[in-house]
C-alpha positions in Angstrom: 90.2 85.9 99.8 88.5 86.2 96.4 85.2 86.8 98.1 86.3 88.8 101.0 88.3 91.2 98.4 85.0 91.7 96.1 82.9 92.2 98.7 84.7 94.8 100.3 85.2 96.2 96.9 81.4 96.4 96.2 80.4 97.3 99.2 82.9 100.3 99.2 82.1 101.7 95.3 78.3 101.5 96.4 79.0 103.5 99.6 81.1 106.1 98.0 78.7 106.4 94.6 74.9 106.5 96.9 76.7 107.8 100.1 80.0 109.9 100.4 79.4 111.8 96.5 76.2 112.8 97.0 77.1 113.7 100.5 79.6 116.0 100.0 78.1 117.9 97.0 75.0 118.3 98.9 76.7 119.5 102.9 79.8 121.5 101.6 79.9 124.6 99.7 80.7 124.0 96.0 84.4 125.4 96.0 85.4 123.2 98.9 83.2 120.3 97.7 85.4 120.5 94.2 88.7 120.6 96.2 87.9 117.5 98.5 86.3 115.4 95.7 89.5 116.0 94.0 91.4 115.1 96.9 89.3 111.8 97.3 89.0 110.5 93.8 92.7 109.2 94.0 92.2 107.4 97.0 89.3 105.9 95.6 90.5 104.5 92.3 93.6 103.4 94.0 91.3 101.5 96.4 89.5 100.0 93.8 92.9 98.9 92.3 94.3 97.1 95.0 90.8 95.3 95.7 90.3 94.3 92.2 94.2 93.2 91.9 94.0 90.9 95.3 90.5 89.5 93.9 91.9 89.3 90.7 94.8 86.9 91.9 92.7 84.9 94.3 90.2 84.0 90.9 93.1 82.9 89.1 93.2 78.8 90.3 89.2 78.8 90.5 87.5 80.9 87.5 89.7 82.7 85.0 86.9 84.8 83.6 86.1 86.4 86.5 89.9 87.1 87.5 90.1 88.7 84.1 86.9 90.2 84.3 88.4 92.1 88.1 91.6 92.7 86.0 89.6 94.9 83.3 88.5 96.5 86.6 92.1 97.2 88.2 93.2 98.3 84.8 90.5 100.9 84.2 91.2 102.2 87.8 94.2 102.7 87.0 93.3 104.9 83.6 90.7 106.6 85.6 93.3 107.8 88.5 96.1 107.4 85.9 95.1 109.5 82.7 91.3 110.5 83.3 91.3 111.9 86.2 94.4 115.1 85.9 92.3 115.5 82.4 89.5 116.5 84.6 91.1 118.5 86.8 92.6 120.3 84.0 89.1 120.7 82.1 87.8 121.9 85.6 90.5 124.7 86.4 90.6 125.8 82.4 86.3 126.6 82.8 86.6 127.7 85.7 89.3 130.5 84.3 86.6 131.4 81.5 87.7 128.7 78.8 84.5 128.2 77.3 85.7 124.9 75.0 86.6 123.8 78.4 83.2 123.0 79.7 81.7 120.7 76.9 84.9 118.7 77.4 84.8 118.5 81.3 81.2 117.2 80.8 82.2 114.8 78.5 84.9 113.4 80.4 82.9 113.4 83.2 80.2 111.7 82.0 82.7 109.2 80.6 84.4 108.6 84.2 80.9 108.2 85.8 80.3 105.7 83.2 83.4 103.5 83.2 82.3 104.0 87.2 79.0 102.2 86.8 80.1 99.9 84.5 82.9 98.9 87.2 80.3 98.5 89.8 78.3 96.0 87.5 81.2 93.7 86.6 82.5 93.5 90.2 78.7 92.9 90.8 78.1 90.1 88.7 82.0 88.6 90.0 80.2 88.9 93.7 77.5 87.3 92.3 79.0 84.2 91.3 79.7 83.7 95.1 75.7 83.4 95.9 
């Protein structure tokens, strides 16, 4: 189950971040793109929750590092959907009504989502690798 659950993890942040994002920024129009992205995300971090949590419980009796290692990963998909993602969306509408101290913060917090993102991927990585 441990494996099964990381895998599918993996393979499904990898799909989404090389496949579906660049896929939908580069086929739909940019107000539409915005509005399903935003729809998505949710779905997405709630995803990786419930993989990490179910590979997190299967680690427990055989590696405790790497169950607390998917934990980390469950609880910072739950702060992304949780907490950083509405602070996005809010950032996002505010610049898009002409707040200009909006943008600088919507790029931060962006840049700080797609980082705790790839950092995600890379620990749930190195979990899958322990499998090989």
């Amino acid at each position: 189950m441990a494996l099964y659950a990381t895998a599918v993890l993996f393979g499904a942040m990898v799909y989404f971040a090389g496949g579906i994002a660049p896929l939908i920024f580069t086929k739909l129009p940019a107000e539409h793109a915005g509005r399903f992205v935003r729809a998505l995300f949710p779905i997405y971090y709630l995803w990786v929750l419930l993989c990490a949590v179910v590979a997190a419980l299967a680690l427990l009796a055989v590696s405790p590092l790497h169950a607390a290692a998917m934990a980390v990963i469950a609880a910072s998909a739950a702060w992304l959907r949780q907490g950083l993602m509405p602070k996005i969306n809010r950032l996002s509408d505010a610049a898009q009504a002409g707040d200009a101290a909006a943008k600088p913060a919507f790029d931060a917090a962006h840049r700080l989502s797609v980082i705790v993102n790839v950092a995600q991927m890379l620990v749930v990585a190195w979990v899958l690798a322990r499998f090989a």
